[in-house]
C-alpha positions as CSV (number, residue, x, y, z in Angstrom):
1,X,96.0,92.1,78.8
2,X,99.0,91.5,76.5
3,X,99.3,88.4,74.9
4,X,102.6,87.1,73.0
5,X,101.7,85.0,70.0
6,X,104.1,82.2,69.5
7,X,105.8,84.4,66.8
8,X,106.9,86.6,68.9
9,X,104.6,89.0,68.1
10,X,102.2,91.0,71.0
11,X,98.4,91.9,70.8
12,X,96.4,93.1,73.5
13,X,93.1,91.1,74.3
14,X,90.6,91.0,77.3
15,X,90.7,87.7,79.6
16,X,87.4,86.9,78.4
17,X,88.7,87.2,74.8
18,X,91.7,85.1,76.0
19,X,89.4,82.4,77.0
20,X,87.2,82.2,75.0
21,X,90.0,81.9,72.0
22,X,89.8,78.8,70.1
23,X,93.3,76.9,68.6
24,X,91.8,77.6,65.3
25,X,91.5,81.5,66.3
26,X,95.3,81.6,67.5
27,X,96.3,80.0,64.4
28,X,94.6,82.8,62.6
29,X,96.4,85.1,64.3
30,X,99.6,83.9,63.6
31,X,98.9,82.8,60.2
32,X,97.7,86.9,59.2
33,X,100.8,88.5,60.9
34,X,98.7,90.0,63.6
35,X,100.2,92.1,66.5
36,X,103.6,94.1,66.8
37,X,107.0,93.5,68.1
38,X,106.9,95.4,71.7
39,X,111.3,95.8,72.6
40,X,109.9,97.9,75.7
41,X,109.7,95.9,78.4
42,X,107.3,98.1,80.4
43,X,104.8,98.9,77.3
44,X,101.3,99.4,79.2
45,X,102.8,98.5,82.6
46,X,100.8,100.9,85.2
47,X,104.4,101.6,86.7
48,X,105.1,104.1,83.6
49,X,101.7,106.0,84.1
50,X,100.9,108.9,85.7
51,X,99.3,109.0,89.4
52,X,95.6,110.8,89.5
53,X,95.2,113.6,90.4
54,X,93.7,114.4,93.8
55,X,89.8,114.7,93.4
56,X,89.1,118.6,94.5
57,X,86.4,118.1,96.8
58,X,87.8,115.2,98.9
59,X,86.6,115.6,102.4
60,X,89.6,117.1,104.7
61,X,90.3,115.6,107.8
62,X,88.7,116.8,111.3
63,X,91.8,117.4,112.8
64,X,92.3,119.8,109.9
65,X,89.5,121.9,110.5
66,X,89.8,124.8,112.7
67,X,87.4,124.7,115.8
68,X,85.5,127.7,115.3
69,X,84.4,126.2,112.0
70,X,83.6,123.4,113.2
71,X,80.9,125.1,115.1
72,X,79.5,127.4,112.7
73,X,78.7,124.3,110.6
74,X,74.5,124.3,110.0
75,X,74.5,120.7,109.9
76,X,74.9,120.0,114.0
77,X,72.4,119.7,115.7
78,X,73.1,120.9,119.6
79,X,70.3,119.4,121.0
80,X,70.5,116.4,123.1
81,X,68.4,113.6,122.8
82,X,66.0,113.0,125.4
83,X,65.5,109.2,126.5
């Protein structure tokens, strides 16, 4: 997550690290000059990255496979159970 130090200035820290943060450690922080100025509002939004790419071997949709196939798949088994 991003944090803004009262300076103005912005680190990036975990939520545990957040928590777990001590007065004396933020005052640290401050006191050594740590982080940057960010003027980009969206800096590590997920709205500026990239989409994934579809994974190759998804499993397509049954309507999508042609009947014939369908049938020529090894996996069926055309027996019927007997009760």
């Amino acid at each position: 997550m991003l944090y803004q130090l009262p300076n103005g200035k912005v680190i990036e820290i975990s939520t545990e690290q957040y928590l777990d943060m001590s007065d004396e450690e933020l005052e640290y922080l401050i006191a050594y000059n740590f982080g940057e100025f960010q003027e980009n509002p969206w800096f590590g939004s997920v709205l500026s990255k990239q989409p994934r790419p579809e994974t190759p071997d998804a499993i397509p949709s049954l309507t999508d496979i042609p009947e014939d196939e369908k049938l020529m798949d090894p996996q069926i088994d055309f027996e019927q159970e007997e009760d």
